[in-house]
C-alpha positions in Angstrom: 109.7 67.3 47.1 107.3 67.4 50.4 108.7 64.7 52.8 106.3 62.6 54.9 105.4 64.5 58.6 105.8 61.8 60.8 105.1 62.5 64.3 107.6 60.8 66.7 106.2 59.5 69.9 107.7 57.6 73.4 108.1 58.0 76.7 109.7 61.4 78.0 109.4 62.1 81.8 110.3 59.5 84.7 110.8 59.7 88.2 114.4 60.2 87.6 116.6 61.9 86.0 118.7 59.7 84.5 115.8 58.0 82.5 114.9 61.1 81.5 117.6 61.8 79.6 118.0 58.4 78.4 114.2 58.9 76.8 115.5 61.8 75.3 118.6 60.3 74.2 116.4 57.3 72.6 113.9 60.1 71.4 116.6 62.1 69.6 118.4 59.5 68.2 115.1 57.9 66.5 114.1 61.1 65.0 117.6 61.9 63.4 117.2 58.3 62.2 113.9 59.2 60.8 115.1 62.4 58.6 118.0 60.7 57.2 115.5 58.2 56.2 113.8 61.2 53.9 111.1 61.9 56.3 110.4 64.5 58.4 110.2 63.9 62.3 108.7 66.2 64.7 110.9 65.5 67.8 109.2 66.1 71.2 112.4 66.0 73.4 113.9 68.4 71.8 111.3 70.9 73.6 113.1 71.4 76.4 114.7 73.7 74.4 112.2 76.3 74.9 112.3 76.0 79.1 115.9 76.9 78.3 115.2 80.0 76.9 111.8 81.2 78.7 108.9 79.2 80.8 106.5 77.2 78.8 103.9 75.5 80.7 103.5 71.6 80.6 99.9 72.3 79.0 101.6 74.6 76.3 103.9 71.7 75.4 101.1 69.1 75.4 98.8 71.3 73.2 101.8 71.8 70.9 102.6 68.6 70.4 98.9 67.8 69.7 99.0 69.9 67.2 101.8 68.9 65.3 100.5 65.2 65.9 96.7 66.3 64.0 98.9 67.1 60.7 100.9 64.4 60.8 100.7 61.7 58.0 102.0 58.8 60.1 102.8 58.3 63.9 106.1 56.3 64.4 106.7 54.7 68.3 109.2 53.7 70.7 109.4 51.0 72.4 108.3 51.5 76.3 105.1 53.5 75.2 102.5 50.7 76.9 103.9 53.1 80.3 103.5 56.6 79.2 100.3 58.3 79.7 101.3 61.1 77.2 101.8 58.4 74.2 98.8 57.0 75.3 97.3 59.8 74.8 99.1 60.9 71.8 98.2 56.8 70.2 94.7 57.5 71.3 94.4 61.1 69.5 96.0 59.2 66.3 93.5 56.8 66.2 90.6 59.3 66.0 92.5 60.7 63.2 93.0 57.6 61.5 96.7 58.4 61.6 98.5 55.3 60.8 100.6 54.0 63.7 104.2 52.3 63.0 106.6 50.3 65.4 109.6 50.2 63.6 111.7 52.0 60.7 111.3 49.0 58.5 107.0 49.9 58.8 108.0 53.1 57.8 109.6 52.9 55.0 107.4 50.1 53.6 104.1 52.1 54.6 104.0 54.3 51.4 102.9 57.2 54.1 104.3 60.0 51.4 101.1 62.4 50.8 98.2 60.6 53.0 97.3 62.9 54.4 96.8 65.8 52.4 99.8 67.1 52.3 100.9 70.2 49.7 
């Protein structure tokens, strides 16, 4: 069984730390939500993985995510995205795609997102 891509998106970065890491908290949480659900999450705040091991620049983890985001069969986002220019971006990306965009696990799971968008 191929399990829906769905492409997690939120705010990351803030001028502080501690928000920071409550984003990623949020972030984390959600996406673990989202593959016990049956799906499967790509999970952007787990990237600062790989400044932990070697230097990726900010561009390299933009284009990345991008990329993940262009095969993705459904966007799902957290709340406080209306203040992050990276969502924004990622939302706006989606919508050329005509990726569909969900709010909550309850769109999720009603959305029937399994296999559109071409997947194996």
């Amino acid at each position: 069984m191929t399990r829906t891509r769905v492409y997690v998106a939120g705010p990351y970065s803030a001028d502080n730390v501690i928000t920071v890491l409550a984003n990623m908290r949020r972030g984390i949480w959600a996406s673990a939500g989202i593959l016990r659900a049956g799906f499967a999450p790509f999970c952007p705040w787990l990237d600062y993985q790989f400044s932990l091991q070697a230097h990726v620049s900010l561009a390299d983890y933009y284009e990345y995510g991008l990329a993940w985001l262009e095969v993705s069969d459904v966007v799902y986002v957290l709340d406080g995205w209306e203040n992050s220019a990276g969502t924004l971006a990622e939302l706006k990306r989606a919508r050329e795609l005509e990726i569909p965009i969900v709010h909550s696990m309850a769109e999720l799971l009603a959305g029937g997102y399994a296999g559109t968008r071409g997947q194996p």
